[in-house]
C-alpha positions as CSV (number, residue, x, y, z in Angstrom):
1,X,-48.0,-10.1,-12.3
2,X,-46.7,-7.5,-10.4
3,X,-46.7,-3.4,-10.4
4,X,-43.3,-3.3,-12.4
5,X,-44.7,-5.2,-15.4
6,X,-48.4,-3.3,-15.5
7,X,-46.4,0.2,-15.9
8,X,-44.0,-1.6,-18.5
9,X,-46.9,-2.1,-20.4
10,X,-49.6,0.2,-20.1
11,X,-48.9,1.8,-23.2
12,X,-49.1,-1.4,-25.2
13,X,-52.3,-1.7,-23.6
14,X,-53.8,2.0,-24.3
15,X,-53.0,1.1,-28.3
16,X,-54.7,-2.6,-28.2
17,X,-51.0,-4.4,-28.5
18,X,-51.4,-6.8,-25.8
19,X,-52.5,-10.1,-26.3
20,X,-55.8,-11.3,-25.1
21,X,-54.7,-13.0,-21.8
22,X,-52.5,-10.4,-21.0
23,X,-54.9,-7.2,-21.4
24,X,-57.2,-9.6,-18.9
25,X,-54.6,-10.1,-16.4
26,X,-53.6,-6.0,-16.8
27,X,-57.2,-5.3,-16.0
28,X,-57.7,-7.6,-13.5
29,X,-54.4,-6.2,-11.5
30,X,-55.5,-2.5,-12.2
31,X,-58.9,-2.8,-10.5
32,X,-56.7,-4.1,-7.2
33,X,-54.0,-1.2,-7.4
34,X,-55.0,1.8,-6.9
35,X,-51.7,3.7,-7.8
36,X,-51.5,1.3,-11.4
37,X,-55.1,2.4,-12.1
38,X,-53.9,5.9,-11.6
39,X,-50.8,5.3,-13.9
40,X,-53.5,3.6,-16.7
41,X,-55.4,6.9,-16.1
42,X,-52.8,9.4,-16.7
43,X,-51.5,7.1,-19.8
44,X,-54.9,7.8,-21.3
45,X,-55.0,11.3,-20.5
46,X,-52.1,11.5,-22.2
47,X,-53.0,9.4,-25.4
48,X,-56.1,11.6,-25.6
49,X,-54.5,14.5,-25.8
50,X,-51.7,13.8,-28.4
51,X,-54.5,12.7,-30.6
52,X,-56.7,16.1,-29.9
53,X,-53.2,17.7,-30.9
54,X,-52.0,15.6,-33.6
55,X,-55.1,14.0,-35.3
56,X,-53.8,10.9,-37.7
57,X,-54.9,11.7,-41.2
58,X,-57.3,10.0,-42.9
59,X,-57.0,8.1,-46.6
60,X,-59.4,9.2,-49.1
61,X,-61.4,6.9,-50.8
62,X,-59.9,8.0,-54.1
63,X,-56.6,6.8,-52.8
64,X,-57.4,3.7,-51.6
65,X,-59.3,2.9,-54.8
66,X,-56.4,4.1,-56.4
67,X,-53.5,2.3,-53.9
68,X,-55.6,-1.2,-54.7
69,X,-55.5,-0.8,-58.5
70,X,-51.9,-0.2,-58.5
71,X,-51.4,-2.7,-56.1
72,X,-53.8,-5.2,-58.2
73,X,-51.7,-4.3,-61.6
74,X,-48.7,-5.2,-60.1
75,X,-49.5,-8.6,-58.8
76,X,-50.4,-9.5,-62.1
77,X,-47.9,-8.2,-64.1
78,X,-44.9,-10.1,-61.2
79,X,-43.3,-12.6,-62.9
80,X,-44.1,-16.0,-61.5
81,X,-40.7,-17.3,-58.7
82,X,-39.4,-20.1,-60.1
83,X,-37.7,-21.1,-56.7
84,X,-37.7,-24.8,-57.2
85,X,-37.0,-24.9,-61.2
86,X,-34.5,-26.8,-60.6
87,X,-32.8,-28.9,-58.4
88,X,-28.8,-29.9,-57.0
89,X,-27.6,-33.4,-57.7
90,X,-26.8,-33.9,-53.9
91,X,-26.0,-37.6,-54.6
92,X,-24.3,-36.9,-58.0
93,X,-22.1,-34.3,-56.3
94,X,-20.9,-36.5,-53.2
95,X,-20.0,-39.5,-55.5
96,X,-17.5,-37.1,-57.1
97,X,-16.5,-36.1,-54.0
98,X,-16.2,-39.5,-52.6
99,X,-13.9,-40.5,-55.5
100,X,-11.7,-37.4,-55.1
101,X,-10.6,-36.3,-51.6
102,X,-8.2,-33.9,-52.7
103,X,-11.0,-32.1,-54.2
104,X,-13.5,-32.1,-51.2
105,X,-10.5,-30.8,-48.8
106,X,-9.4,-28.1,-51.1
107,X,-13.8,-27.2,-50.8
108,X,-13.4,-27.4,-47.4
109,X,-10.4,-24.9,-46.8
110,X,-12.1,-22.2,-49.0
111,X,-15.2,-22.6,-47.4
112,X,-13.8,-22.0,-43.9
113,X,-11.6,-19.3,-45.6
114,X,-15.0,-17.9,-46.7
115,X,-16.1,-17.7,-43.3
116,X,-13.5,-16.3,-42.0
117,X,-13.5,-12.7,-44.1
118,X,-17.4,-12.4,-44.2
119,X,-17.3,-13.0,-40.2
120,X,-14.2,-10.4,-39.8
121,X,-15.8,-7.7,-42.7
122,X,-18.8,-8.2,-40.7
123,X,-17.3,-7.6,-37.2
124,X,-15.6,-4.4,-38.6
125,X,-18.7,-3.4,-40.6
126,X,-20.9,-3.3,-37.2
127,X,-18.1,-1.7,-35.4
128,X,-17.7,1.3,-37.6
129,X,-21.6,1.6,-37.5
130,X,-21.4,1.7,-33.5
131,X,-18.9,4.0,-33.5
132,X,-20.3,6.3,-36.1
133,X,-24.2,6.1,-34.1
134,X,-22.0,7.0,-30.9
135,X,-20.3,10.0,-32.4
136,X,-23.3,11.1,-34.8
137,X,-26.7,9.7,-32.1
138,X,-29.7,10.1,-34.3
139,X,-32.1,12.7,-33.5
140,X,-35.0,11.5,-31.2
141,X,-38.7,11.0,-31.9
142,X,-41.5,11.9,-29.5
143,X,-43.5,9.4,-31.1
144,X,-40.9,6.4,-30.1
145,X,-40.9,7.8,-26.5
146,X,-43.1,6.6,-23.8
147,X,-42.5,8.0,-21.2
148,X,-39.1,9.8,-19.3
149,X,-38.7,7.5,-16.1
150,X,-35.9,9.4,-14.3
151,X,-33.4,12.3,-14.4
152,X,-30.5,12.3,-12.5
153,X,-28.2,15.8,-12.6
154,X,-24.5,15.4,-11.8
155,X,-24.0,18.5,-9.2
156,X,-20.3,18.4,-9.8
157,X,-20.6,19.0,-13.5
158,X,-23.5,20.4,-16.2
159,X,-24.2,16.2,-17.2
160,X,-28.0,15.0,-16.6
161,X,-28.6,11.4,-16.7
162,X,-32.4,10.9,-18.4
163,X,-33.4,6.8,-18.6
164,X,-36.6,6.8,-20.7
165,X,-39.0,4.2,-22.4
166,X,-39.8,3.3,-25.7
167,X,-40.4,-0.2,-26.8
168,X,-37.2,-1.0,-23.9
169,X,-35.8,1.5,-21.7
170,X,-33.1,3.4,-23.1
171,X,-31.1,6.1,-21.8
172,X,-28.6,9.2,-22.9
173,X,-26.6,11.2,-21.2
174,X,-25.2,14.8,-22.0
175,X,-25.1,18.6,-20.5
176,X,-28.4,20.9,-20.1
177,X,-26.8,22.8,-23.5
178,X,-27.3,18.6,-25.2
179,X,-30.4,19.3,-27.5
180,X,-31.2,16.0,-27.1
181,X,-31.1,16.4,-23.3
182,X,-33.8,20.3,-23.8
183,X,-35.8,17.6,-25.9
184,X,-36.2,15.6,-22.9
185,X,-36.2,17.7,-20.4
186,X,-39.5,19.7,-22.5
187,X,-41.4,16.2,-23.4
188,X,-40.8,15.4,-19.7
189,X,-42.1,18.8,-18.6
190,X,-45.4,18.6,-20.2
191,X,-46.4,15.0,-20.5
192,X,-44.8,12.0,-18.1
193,X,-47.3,10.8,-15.5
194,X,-44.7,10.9,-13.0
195,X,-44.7,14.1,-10.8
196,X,-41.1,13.3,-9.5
197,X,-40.2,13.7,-13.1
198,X,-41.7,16.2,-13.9
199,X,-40.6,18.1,-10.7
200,X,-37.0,17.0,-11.8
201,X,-37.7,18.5,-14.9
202,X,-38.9,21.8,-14.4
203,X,-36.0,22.1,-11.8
204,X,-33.5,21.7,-14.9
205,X,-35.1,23.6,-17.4
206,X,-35.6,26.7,-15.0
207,X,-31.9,26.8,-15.7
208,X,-32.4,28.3,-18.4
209,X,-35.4,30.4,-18.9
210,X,-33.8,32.8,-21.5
211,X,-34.7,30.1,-23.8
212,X,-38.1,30.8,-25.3
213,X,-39.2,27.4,-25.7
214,X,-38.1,26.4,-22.3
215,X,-40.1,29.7,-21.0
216,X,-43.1,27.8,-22.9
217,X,-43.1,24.9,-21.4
218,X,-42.7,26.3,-17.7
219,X,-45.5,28.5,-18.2
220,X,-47.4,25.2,-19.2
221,X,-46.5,23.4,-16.4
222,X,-47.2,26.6,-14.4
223,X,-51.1,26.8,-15.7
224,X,-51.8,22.8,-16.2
225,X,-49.5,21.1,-14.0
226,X,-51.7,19.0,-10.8
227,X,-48.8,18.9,-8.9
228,X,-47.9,22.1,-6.9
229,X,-45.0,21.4,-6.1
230,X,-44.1,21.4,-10.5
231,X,-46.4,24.8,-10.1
232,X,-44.0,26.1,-7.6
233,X,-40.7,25.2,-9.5
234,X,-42.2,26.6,-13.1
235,X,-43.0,29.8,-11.2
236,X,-39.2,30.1,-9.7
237,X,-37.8,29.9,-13.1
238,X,-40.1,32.4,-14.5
239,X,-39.5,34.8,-12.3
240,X,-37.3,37.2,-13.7
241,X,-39.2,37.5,-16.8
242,X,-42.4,38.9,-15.2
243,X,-41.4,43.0,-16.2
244,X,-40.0,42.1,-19.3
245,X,-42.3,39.0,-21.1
246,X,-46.1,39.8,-21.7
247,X,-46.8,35.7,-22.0
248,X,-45.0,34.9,-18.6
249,X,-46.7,38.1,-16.5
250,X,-50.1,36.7,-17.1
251,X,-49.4,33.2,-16.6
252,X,-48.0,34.3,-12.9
253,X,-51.3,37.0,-13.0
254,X,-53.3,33.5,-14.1
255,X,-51.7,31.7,-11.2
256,X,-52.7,34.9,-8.4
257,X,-55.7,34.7,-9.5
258,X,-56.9,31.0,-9.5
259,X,-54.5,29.0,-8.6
260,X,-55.7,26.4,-5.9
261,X,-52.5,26.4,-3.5
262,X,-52.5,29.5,-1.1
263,X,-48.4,29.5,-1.4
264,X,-48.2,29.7,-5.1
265,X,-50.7,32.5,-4.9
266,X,-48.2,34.6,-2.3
267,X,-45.1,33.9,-4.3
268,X,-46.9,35.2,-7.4
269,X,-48.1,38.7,-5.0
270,X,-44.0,38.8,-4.3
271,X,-43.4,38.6,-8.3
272,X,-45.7,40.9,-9.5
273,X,-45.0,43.7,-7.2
274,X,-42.5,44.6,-9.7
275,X,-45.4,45.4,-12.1
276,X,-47.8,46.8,-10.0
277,X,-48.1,49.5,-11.4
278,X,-49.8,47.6,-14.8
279,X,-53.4,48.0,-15.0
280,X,-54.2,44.3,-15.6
281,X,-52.1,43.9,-11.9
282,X,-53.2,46.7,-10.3
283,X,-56.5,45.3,-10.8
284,X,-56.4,42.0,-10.2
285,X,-54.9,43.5,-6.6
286,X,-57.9,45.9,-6.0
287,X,-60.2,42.5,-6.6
288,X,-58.5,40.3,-4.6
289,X,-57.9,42.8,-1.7
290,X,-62.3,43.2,-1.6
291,X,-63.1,39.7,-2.6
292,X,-60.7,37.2,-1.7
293,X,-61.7,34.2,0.5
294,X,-58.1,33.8,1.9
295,X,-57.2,36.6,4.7
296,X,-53.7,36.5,3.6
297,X,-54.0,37.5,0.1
298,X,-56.8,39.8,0.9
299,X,-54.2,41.8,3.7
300,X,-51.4,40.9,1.2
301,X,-53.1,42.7,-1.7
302,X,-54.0,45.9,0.3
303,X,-50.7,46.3,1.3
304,X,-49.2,46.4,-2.1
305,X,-52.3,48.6,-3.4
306,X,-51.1,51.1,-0.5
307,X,-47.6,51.7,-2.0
308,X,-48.8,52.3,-5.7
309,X,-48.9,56.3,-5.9
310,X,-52.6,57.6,-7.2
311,X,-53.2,58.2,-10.5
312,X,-54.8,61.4,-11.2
């Protein structure tokens, strides 16, 4: 068992899919690896909070009782299969054929001719299906997905490449304006384990921050993200949208404010000197240039406080 085949199926694991033997042999190879154990960890995170967010729904007892009796009325009311009532005179049929050969080769030909046209209206059957799925793709389903295992931009055009899981990998390809491709880009955003992904992610979507769902999930990945690097990219794309979008100033205030990584905190200073002069800013400046720990955004804050003309 190697690393490749614990990540392929973690998620069968988290919902009890695996057979016996091989949730022992995923266990036993997760409490070696360190980095699949983490990858088990985040999968559970992750399972724990789609559930918190989308509880399954429970059946009343009045239904079931209800679901059996219909269930129980039909069985009983099913007319018995009579599969077997009756039987082909195999040995009848090949005397007759035996005594007539004309007859068995003309049964042969239309067979074969049978074959033929069911095999070739099949063939064109699946071809048109192909062709419609490629031209019409079916709208995707966060509940069939996984996890997104890479995205690839083409810099030469607007096409992203995004390979992700479900059952098998699959993969689609399309421009940043592809819905399928915002879909995702968001899912990716907010809930692979992978902070390469991720990162790739937020890079993309801050391409388009006019969107307001996009602006959503930056400003998630700008307040829950681990990685700071996904922090730093969110915070980018949000940028221009401090003076003019309530929700996205006090994310960045949020981030200024607690944000563990000293240079997400001074890129956040750099964005909200544009709204200083708002009192939730102004004060978070006047703490920050008092209290602070960090020298730098102590000096940092004074120095913007000292260009903001009193207010009488």
């Amino acid at each position: 068992m190697n690393c490749d085949w614990v990540k392929q199926n973690i998620t069968l694991y988290i919902y009890d899919e695996l057979p016996d033997d091989a949730r022992h042999e995923l266990e036993q190879h997760t409490e070696r690896c360190t980095g699949c154990e983490a990858e088990l960890k985040s999968a559970r995170e992750f399972r724990g909070q789609m559930t918190a967010a989308f509880p399954a729904a429970e059946p009343t007892p009045n239904l079931l009782a209800a679901s059996r009796m219909r269930l129980s009325e039909a069985l009983e009311s099913a007319e018995p299969s009579h599969r077997w009532s009756w039987v082909p005179d195999v040995a009848g049929w090949a005397h007759q054929v035996r005594l007539a050969p004309a007859l068995a080769m003309v049964l042969l030909m239309i067979g074969f001719a049978g074959g033929v046209v069911a095999s070739y209206k099949l063939s064109g059957s699946r071809a048109a299906t192909m062709a419609e799925t490629a031209k019409n793709p079916p709208p995707l389903s966060q509940a069939s997905i996984a996890g997104i295992k890479s995205i690839i931009p083409d810099p030469s055009s607007r096409k992203v490449e995004i390979q992700y899981d479900t059952v098998q990998p699959e993969k689609v390809e399309g421009t940043i304006d592809d819905p399928r491709i915002q879909q995702l880009l968001l899912f990716a955003a907010r809930s692979n384990y992978n902070a390469g992904v991720r990162m790739d992610s937020v890079d993309l979507l801050a391409q388009r921050p006019e969107e307001r769902q996009v602006r959503d999930a930056l400003i998630f990945a700008l307040r829950y993200d681990t990685n700071p690097g996904v922090r730093l990219k969110a915070l980018d794309g949000l940028g221009p949208y401090v003076q003019n979008d309530t929700s996205v100033r006090n994310a960045v205030l949020e981030a200024l404010l607690n944000d563990s990584n000293p240079g997400m905190r001074s890129e956040a200073i750099m964005l909200l000197k544009s709204v200083k002069a708002d009192a939730a800013v102004r004060q978070a400046f006047e703490q920050l240039s008092k209290q602070d720990k960090n020298k730098f955004i102590r000096s940092e804050s004074q120095r913007v406080l000292a260009t903001i003309p009193e207010i009488d």
